[in-house]
N, C-alpha and C positions, 0 to 999 in steps of 0.2 A: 412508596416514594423514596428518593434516592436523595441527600443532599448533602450541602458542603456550607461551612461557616467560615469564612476568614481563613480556606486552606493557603498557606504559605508550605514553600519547599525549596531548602539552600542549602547548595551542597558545595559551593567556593564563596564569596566576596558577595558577589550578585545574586539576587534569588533568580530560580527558572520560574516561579509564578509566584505571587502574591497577595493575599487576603481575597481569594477565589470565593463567590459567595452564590450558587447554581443550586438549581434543584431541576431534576430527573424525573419526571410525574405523567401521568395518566396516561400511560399504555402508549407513551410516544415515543421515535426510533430518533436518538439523534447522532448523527456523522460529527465525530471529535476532528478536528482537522487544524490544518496547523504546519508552519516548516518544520526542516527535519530540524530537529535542537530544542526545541520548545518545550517538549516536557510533554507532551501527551500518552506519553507508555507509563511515564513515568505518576502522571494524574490518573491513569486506568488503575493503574499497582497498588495507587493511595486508596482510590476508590474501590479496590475488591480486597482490600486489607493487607496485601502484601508487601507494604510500606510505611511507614507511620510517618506523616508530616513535620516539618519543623515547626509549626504554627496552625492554628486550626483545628476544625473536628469536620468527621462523615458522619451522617446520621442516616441510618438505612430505619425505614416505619416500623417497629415493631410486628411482628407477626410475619413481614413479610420475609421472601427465601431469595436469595442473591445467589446467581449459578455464572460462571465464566469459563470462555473456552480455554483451554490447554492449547499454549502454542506450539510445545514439542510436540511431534509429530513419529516421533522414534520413544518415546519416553515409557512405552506400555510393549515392548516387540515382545516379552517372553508371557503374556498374561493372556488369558482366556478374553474374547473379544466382550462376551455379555459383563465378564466381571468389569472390565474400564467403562463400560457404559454406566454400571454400576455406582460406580464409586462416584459421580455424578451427585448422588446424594449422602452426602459425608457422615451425616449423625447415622444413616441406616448402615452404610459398608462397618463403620468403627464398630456398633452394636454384634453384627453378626463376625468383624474378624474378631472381638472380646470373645464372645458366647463360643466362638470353634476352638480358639485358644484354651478354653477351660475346659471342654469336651473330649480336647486332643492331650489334656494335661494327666497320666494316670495317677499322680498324687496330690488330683484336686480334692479341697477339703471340704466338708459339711457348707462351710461358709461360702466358698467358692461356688461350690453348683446353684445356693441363693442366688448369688449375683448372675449364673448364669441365668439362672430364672428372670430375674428382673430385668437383664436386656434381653430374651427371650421376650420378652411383655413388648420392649422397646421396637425391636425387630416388627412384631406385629405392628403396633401405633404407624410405624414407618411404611407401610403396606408391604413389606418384607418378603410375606407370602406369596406372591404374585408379580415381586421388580423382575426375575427372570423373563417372564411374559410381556410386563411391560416395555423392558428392553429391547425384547424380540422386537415386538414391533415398532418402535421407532427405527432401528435398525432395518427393517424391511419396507419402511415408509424413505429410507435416507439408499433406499439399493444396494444394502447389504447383505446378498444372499443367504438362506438359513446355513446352506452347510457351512458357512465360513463362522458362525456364531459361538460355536464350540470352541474353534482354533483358535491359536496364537494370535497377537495380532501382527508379527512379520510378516503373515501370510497375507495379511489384506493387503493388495497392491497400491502403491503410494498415490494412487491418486485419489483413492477412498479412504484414507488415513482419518485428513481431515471430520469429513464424516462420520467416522465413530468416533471423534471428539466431540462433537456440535451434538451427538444423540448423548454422552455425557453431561453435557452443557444444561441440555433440554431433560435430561432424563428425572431431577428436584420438580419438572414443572416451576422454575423459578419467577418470581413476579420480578424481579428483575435481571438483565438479562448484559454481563460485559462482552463484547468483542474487539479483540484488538487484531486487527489485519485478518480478518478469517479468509479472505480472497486469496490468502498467499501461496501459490503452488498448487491453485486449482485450475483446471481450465476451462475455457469458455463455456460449457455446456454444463456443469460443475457447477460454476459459478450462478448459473439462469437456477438452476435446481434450491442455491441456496438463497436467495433473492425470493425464488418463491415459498422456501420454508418460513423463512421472516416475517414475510407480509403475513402468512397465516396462523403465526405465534402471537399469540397475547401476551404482552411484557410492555418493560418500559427497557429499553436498550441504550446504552451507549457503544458506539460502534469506529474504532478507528478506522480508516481506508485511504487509499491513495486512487482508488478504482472509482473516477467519476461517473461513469455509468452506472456502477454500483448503489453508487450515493444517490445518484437520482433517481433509481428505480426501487431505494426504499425508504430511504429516510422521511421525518416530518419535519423536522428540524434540523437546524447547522448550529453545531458549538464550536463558536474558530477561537482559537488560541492562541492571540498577538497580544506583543506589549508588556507579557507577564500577567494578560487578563484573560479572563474568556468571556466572552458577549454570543447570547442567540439569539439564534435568526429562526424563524420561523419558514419551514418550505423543505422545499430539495436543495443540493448543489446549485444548480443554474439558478433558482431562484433567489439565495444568499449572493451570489454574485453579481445580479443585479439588483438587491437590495445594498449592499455594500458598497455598491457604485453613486448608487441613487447620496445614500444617506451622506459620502464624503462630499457630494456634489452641491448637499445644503447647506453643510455645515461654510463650504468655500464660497458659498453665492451670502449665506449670513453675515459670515468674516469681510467679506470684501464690502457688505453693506455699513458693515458697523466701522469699516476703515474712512468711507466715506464720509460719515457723520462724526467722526474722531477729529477728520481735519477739518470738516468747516466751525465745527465747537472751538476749536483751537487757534482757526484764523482768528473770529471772533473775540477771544478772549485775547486774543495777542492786540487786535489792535484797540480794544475799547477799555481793556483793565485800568487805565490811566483813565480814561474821563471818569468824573467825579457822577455825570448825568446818567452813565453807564455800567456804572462801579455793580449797583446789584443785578444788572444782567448779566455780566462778566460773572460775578460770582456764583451764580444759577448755573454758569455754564459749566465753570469747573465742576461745580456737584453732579451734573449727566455726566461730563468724562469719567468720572473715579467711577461712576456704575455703568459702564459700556464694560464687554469685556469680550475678547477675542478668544475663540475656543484653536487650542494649539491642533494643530492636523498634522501629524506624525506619519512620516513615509515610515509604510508597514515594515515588518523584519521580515518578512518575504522577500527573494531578493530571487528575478529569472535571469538564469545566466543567458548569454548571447550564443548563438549557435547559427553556423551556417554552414555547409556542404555544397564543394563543389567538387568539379572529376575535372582530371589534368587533358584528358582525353577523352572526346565521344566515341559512342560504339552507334554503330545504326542500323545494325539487323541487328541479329540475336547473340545473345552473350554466354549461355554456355548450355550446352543437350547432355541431358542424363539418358545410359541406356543401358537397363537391364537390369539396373543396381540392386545391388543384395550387400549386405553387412552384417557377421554374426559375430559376438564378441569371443576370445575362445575360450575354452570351456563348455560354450553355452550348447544348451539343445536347440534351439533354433535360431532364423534369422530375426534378427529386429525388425525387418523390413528388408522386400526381392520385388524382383520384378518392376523395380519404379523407372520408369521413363517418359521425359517431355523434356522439352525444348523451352527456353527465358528467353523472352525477345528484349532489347534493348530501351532501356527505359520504362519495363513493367513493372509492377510495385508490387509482388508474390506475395502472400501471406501462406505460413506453411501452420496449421495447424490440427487440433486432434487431441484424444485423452492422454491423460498425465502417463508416462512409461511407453509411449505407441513409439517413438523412435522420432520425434522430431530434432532434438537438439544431436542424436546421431546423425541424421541427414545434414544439419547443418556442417558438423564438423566435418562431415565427407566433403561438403564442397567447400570449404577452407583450407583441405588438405592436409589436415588432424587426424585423420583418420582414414586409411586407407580401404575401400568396398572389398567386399568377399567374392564379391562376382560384377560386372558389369565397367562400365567406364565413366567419368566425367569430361568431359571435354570443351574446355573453354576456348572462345576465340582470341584469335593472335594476340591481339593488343588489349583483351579486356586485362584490369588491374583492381583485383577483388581485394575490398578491406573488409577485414572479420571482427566485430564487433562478440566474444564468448559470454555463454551464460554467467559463468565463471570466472574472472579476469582474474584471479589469484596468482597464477601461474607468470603475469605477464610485469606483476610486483614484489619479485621474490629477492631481487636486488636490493638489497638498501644502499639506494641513491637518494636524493632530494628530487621532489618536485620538479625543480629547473631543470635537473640534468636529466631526467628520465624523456619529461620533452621534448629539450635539445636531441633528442635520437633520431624526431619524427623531421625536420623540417629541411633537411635534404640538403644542408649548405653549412658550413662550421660558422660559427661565431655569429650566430644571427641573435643575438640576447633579445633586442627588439620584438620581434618577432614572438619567440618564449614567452616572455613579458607577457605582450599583450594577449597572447593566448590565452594563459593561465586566467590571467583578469576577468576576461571575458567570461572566462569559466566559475567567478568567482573564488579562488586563487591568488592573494596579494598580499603585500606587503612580509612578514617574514615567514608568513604560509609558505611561501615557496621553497623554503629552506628543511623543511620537515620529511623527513624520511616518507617515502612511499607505501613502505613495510605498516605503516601506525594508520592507513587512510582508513575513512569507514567503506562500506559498501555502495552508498553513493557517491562516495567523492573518488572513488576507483572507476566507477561507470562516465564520471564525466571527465576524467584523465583520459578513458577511451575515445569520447567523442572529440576529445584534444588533437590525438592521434591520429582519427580519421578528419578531420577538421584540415590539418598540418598534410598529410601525406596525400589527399585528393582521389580515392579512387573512386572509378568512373561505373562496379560494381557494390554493392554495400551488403553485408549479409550479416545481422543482426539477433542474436539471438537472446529475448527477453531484454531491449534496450533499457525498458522503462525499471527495474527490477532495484529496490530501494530510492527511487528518484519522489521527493515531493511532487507536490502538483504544479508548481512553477518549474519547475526542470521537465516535467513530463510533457507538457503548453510548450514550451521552448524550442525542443525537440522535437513533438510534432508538427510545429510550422516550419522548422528547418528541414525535416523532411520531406512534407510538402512544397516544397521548394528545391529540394535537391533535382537535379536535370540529370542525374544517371540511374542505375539499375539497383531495384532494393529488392534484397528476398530477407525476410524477416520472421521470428518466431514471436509474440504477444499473444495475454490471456485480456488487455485488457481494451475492449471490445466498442468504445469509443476511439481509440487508438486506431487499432485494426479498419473498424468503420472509415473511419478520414481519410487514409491512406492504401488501402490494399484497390488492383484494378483485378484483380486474381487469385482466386483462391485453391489449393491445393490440401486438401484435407488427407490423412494420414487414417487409417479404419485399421483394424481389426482385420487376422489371417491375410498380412502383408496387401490388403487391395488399398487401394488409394481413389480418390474423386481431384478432377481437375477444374476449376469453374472459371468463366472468363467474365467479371464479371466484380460487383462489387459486393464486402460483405453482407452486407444491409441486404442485396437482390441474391446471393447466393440463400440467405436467411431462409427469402419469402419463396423459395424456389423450395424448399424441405416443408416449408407451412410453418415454421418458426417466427418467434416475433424477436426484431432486434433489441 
């Protein structure tokens, strides 16, 4: 068991939580969730020791092993892949890098080779003799082939990264178990793999995510973090949701009752306090008032920006044919992807995707015009007017300008402040926010400056790659109803697979030795079309 006493954490004027009092217990998975600002990385970092609280204490059960995933993902490229698995179990790796240290030492002393003996001893205790094997195989249970086990880990391609961290994770056998964003930069199929690692690990987990598919296909419980508290919920995702709904719905239907008996206690005592006959009912009355009491209902710190898409113009056939496409980077020995050709018809909702490094957000850029093919053509129709939504928006905030004035770029008319204004607002963006350099944004608040842009500018194609990418789950809700409502052409790249599901009419998957799959059709039925469950 995992728990927490009175944690407080303040790091200006105001805490980001206070006197947090949770406990973590019986092999249950719970989804940390929460707006971006809250403090939930920052409650994983208290929670796996890597930050000491301004108030309060963690109590992890004695005996028990506490393992957490590594979020860098590049953090191990010059190290042998089984050793980072390794090290997974920290008293065993320290034991055996001491014991090599004194072995490799040639003016080790009498004394020295005792001590190596004695973590020699330790090494053993640690099943020492056998973590190679054991590593193996988690490694070959997570699809990481033997010959890559020996190598570096630059050589494991980035989409398998991830995974020999989670077998690191996993490799203590930890009875408890942190995850903060493990979904990030995996994709779809990636992701169903590690959803099924979880369910069939024993632990008691805490898990951040923004991937509600994710959440509901493993979690037991929801630990939401508003207000500077955190309160569970019992269930998945969908089912905290509608308990959260239920519970503000009581507490408003209690309040509005006990407002009702507020005022008829008070007509009462207003008009009978004066009669002498009525003096001690009057006075009975006031006594119920002073014990009625109204439970305050606090609109949440979650806050969904507004979002809507429209196109300046409609297209009504098709909006742009790929033929023949090939793009190799140079340098490179081969193409990223060749031979891709089809046709977008006007108003389809494309979902282009496939494993981590196959060439999807290359293809994107090619039909943005970021990148120009090695072979073949794009060709778009006359009046189509494509907005590019990049994985990467870095490049499009390299100015330091303010807020306002980066806006004012997109709205096609000088001196529209109004217009600015209400944008930004919308977007969540006011007051002297707007005045803040661009340069300082986080990475969601640069994603929703984009949908600003495309909000402002109207194009009638939309090509989106990784919209949802740092967006809470109010911004990510926001977005996909504005999409689902957009009336033009979206071809988009997403790993996160209720997204995908609501939106795509068309799936175009990306394989292995440049072949590609076309599907007409939605994800959910492309799924059951492979024998895949969504």
């Amino acid at each position: 068991m995992l728990s927490t006493v009175n944690l407080t954490i303040q790091f200006d004027a105001k805490p980001l939580f206070e006197n947090v009092t949770v406990k973590f217990a019986d092999g249950n998975r719970y989804g940390l969730i929460g707006a971006n600002g809250c403090g939930k990385s920052t409650l994983m970092k208290i929670l796996g020791g890597e930050l000491e609280p301004s108030a309060g204490e963690v109590v992890l059960q004695p005996g028990l092993r506490l393992g957490k995933l590594n979020q860098n993902q590049f953090a191990y490229e010059d190290q042998r892949v089984l050793d980072v698995v390794m090290q997974g179990h920290r008293e065993m790796w320290q034991a055996l890098q001491q014991r090599d240290q004194i072995y490799a030492d040639a003016e080790a002393s009498d004394t020295d080779y005792m001590k190596a003996a004695e973590l020699e001893g330790k090494y053993a205790e640690y099943g020492g003799y056998t973590a190679e094997a054991r590593a193996a195989s988690i490694l070959l249970d997570a699809g990481i082939e033997a010959a890559q086990h020996d190598g570096p880990m630059r050589e494991v391609p980035p989409g398998l990264k991830l995974r020999v961290l989670l077998a690191q994770a996993l490799f203590s056998t930890p009875d408890v178990l942190l995850l903060d964003e493990p979904t990030n930069n995996l994709d779809i199929h990636s992701i169903g793999w590690l959803e099924r690692i979880l369910n069939n690990y024993d632990a008691t987990m805490v898990i951040i995510s923004h991937d509600r598919h994710f959440l509901n296909q493993v979690c037991t419980h929801i630990a939401d973090l508003d207000f500077q508290q955190l309160r569970v919920y019992p269930g998945n995702y969908d089912d905290f949701m509608l308990a959260s709904v239920q519970a503000r719905a009581r507490v408003e239907a209690a309040n509005a009752k006990a407002k009702d008996k507020i005022s008829d206690l008070q007509e009462f005592v207003r008009r009978f306090s004066a009669n002498a006959s009525k003096a001690r009912q009057a006075t009975s009355r006031k006594r119920q008032l002073e014990k009625i009491k109204i439970e305050e209902v606090r609109p949440s710190s979650r806050q969904n920006p507004y979002i809507r898409f429209e196109q300046r113009s409609k297209l009504h056939r098709s909006a742009v044919t790929v033929e023949n496409l090939a793009f190799r980077y140079p340098g490179a020995d081969a193409d990223v992807f060749s031979k891709l050709s089809f046709t977008i018809e006007a108003e389809q909702r494309v979902a282009i995707i496939g494993p981590n490094g196959i060439g999807k957000t290359t293809l994107m850029r090619c039909l943005a015009g970021e990148l120009h093919p090695t072979q073949g053509r794009i060709a778009w129709v006359e009046n189509a007017q494509p907005g590019y939504m990049p994985q990467d928006p870095q490049a499009e905030f390299a100015e330091r300008i303010d807020l306002f004035s980066w806006m004012s770029n997109w709205t096609g008319k000088a001196d529209d402040d109004q217009l600015v204004r209400s944008t930004l607002g919308r977007l969540l963006f006011s007051g002297d926010e707007v005045k803040k350099p661009v340069t300082v944004l986080s990475g969601g608040e640069k994603g929703r400056m984009i949908y600003g842009k495309l909000i402002l500018t109207k194009p009638n194609v939309m090509i989106m790659d990784e919209p949802t990418n740092h967006m809470d789950m109010e911004t990510i809700e926001s977005l996909q109803i504005a999409l689902e409502k957009y009336p033009g052409t979206l071809i988009f790249v997403s790993h996160d697979r209720e997204f995908v599901g609501s939106l795509a009419n068309r799936v175009i998957e990306l394989l292995p030795d440049g072949q590609f799959s076309d599907f007409r059709g939605s994800y959910d039925e492309y799924l059951a079309k492979q024998g895949l469950e969504a």
